[in-house]
C-alpha positions in Angstrom: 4.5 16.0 -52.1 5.1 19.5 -54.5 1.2 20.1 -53.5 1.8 19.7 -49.6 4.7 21.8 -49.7 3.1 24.8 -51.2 0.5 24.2 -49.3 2.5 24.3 -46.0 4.7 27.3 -47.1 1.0 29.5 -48.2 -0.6 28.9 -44.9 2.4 29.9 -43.0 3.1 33.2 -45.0 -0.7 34.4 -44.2 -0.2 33.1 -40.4 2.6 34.7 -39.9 1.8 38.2 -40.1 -1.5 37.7 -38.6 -0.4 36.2 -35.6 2.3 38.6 -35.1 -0.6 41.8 -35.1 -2.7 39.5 -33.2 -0.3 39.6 -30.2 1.6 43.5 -30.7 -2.3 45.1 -30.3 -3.3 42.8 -27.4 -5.2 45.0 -24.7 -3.3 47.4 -21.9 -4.7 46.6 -18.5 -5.3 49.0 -15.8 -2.5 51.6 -15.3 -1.9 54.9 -13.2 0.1 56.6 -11.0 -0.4 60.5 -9.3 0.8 63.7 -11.6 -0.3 66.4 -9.9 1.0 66.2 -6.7 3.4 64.8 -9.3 4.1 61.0 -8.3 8.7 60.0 -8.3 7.7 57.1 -11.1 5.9 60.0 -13.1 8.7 62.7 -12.4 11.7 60.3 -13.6 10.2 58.9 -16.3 10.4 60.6 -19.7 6.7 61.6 -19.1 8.3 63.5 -16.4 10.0 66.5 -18.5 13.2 68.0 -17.3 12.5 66.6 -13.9 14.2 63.4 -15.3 17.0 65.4 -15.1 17.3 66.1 -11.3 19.9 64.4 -9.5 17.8 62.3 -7.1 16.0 61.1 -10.9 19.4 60.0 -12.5 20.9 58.4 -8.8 17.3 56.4 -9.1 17.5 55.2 -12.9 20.9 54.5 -12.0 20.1 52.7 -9.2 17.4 50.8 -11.5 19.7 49.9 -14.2 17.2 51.1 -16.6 14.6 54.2 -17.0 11.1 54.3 -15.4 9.3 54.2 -19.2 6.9 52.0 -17.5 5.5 54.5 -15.1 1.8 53.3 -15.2 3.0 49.8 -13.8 4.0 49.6 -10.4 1.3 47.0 -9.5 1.3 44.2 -7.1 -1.3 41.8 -8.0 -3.1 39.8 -5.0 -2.1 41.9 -2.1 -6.4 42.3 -1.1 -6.0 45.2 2.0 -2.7 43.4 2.5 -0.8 46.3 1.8 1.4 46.2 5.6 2.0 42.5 5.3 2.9 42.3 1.6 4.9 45.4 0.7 8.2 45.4 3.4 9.3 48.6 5.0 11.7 50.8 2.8 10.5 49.4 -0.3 7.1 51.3 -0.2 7.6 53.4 -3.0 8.3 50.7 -5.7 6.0 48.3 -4.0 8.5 46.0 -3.2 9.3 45.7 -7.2 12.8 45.2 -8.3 11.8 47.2 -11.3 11.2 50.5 -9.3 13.7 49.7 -6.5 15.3 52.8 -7.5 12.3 54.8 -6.1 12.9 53.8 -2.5 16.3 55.8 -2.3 16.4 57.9 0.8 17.2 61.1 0.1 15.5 64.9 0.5 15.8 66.2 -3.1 13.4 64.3 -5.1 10.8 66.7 -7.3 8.5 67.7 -4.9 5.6 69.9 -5.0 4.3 73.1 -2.8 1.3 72.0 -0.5 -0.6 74.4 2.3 -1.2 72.4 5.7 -5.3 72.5 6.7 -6.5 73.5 2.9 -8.4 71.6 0.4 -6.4 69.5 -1.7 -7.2 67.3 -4.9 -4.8 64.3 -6.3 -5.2 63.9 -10.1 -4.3 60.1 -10.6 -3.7 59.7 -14.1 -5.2 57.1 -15.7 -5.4 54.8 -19.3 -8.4 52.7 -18.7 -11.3 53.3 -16.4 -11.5 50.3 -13.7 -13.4 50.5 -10.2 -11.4 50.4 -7.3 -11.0 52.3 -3.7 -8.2 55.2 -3.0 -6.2 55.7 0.3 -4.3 59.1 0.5 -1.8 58.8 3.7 0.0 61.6 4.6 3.4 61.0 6.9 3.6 61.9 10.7 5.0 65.0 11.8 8.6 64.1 12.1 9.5 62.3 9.2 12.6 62.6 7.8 12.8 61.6 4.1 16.6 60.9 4.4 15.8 57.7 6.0 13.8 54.9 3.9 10.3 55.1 4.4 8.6 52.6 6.2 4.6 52.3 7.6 5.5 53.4 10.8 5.9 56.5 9.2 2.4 56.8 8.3 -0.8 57.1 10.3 -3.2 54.0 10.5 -5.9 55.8 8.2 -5.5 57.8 5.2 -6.3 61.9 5.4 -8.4 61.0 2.2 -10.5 57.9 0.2 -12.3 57.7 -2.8 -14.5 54.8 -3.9 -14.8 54.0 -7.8 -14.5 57.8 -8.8 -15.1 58.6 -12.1 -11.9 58.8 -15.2 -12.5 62.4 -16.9 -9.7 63.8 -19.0 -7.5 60.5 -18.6 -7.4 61.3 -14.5 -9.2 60.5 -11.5 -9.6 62.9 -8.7 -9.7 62.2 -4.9 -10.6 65.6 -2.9 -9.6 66.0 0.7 -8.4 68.4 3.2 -4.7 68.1 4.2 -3.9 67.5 8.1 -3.0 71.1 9.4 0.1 70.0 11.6 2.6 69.1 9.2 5.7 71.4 8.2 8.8 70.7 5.7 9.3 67.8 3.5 6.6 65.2 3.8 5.7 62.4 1.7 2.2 61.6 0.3 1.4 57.9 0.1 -0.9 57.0 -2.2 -2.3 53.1 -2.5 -5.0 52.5 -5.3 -6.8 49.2 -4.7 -8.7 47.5 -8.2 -11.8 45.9 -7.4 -11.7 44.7 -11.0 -8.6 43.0 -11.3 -6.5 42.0 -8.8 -3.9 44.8 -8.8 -3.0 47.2 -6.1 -0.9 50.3 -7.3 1.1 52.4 -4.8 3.2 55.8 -5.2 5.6 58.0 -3.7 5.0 61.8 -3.6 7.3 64.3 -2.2 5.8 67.5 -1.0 7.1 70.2 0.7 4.7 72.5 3.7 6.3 76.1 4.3 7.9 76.3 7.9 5.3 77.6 10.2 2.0 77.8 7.3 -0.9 76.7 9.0 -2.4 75.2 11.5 -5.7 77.0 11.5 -6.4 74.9 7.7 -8.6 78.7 6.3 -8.5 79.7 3.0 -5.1 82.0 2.0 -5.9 85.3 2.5 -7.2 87.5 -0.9 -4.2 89.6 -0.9 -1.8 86.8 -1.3 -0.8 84.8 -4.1 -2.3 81.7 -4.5 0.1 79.0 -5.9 1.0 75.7 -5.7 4.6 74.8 -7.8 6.8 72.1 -7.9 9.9 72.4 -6.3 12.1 71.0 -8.8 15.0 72.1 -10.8 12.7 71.4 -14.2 9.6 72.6 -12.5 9.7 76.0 -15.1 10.1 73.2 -17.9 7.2 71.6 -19.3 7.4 68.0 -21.7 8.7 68.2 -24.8 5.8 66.4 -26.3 3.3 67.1 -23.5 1.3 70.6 -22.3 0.5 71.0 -18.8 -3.1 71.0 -18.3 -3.4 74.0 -15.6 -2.9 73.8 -12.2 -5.1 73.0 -9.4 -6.7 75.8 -7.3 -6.9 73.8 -4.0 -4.2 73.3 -1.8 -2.5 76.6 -2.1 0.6 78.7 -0.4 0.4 81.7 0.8 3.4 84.2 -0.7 4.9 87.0 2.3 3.5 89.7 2.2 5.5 93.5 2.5 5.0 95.8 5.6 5.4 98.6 3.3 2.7 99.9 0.4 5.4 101.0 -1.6 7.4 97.5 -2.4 5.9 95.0 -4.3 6.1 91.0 -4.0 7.1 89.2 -7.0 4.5 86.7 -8.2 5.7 83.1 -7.8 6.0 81.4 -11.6 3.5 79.3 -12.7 3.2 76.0 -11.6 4.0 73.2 -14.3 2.3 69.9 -13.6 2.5 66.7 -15.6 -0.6 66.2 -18.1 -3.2 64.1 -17.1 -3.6 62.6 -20.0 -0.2 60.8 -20.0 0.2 58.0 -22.6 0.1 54.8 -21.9 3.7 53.3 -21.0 2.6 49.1 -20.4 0.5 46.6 -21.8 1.3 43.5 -19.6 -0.8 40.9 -18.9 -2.5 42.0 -15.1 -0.6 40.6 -12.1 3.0 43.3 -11.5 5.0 41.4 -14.0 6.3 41.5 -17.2 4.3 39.1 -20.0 3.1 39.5 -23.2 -0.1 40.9 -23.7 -3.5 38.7 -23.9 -4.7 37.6 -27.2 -8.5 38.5 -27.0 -11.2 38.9 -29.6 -11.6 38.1 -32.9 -7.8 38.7 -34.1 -7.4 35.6 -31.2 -9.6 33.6 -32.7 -8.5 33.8 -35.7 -4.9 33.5 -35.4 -6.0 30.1 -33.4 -7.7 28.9 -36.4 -4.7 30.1 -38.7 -2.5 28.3 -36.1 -5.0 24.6 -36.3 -4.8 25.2 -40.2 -1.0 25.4 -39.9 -0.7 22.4 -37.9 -3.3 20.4 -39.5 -1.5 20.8 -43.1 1.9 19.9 -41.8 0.0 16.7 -39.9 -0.9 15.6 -43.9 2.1 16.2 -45.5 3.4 13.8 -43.0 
């Protein structure tokens, strides 16, 4: 009986800590969401800088009972091109998830970024694992107003911009496009990102802003004007404390006012600060929107398994 009991107690001490590393380094799925035009889940979560700081950010964590660290998550597994009969108006934003619901709150001072109507524009989708999959860029309608909750009537039937399997360089996929040249003010770019690897669909909010009466014609800013895009929020001058901003992108660009006179000058606009592509990854979940431990895969599954038999089976002979 001494013999099976020390037995019993040596398997378990080895299984123990085996199994336990078998299931904390289980694989991360598929995960995204936009940071440059910077995405709300990106903005208000601590990968978001100062911006977390803005009050449309805290009214949203409060809102959520808990911050956004999982901002490469909002995933709704299943939906297949069902995205107007799944997700329900004003819940777009957090993909009908009660985990994001905060990110649906109607309001017109979320961290937004700079965009020129008519000019070429390019979304840097920030990325932790390379997966195929098909991108819709949706633009709302002239009109909108971003105090009311936004709903698909809000947005055109087809997207401004798509993008099939396009390839992860620098952590971040890129979907280029040229921005509809009737839009003015505060606008929100929808973004849906369909896996044709698993059976995710990822959607995001992004609040931009077009100058009042800046385009139309959708040419190039003149050369004597300043071409920048920034973000409009407060922490827009602010970069990560553990993240550097990877540069800004040259597209999609706004034109600064030029003086009548030779003599004044026009300040420059500050530099734009952008979250990194390159974000860290913030979930590991199993694939499918909710929250599960991660997959034991590989040969650390196989062998906790045959820890786990050897457990079983020496406890079955003490008996």
């Amino acid at each position: 009986m001494t013999a099976h009991r020390t037995a019993t107690a040596a398997a378990v001490a080895v299984a123990t800590p085996l199994l336990l590393m078998t299931w904390a380094v289980g694989p991360a799925q598929a995960h995204g969401a936009p940071t440059d035009p910077v995405s709300r889940v990106v903005a208000c979560s601590p990968e978001g800088g100062s911006r977390i700081q803005s009050a449309a950010c805290k009214a949203a964590i409060a809102a959520n009972g808990a911050p956004f660290t999982a901002w490469d998550n909002l995933r709704v597994a299943g939906v297949n091109g069902r995205d107007r009969q799944v997700i329900p108006d004003g819940q777009l934003c957090s993909g009908g998830l009660s985990a994001y619901k905060g990110l649906d709150l109607a309001r017109a001072d979320w961290p937004s970024t700079r965009l020129t109507p008519g000019a070429p524009f390019t979304l840097a989708y920030s990325s932790t694992i390379p997966h195929t999959g098909i991108f819709k860029l949706f633009l709302t309608k002239p009109g909108y107003d971003p105090a009311k909750p936004l709903k698909w009537s809000d947005l055109p039937e087809k997207p401004f911009a798509t993008a099939t399997d396009p390839a992860l360089v620098n952590g971040a996929y890129r979907v280029k496009g040229t921005l509809p040249s009737d839009r003015t003010g505060r606008q929100m770019l929808f973004t849906i990102w369909q896996n044709t690897s698993t059976a995710d669909t990822y959607y995001s909010c992004s609040d931009v802003v077009f100058p009042a009466g800046g385009g139309g014609t959708g040419a190039a800013a003149p050369a004597n004007t300043a071409a920048a895009r920034q973000t409009s929020s407060p922490s827009s001058s602010t970069p990560s404390p553990s993240k550097t901003a990877q540069g800004t992108q040259s597209e999609g660009t706004q034109e600064a006012t030029t003086s009548p006179s030779p003599a004044r000058k026009t300040t420059p606009p500050p530099p734009q600060v952008t979250a990194p592509d390159n974000l860290a990854p913030a979930a590991d979940s199993s694939s499918g929107g909710g929250s599960s431990l991660p997959l034991v895969a590989g040969a650390g599954g196989a062998a906790a398994f045959l820890l786990t038999a050897g457990v079983a089976i020496t406890l079955r002979r003490r008996r």
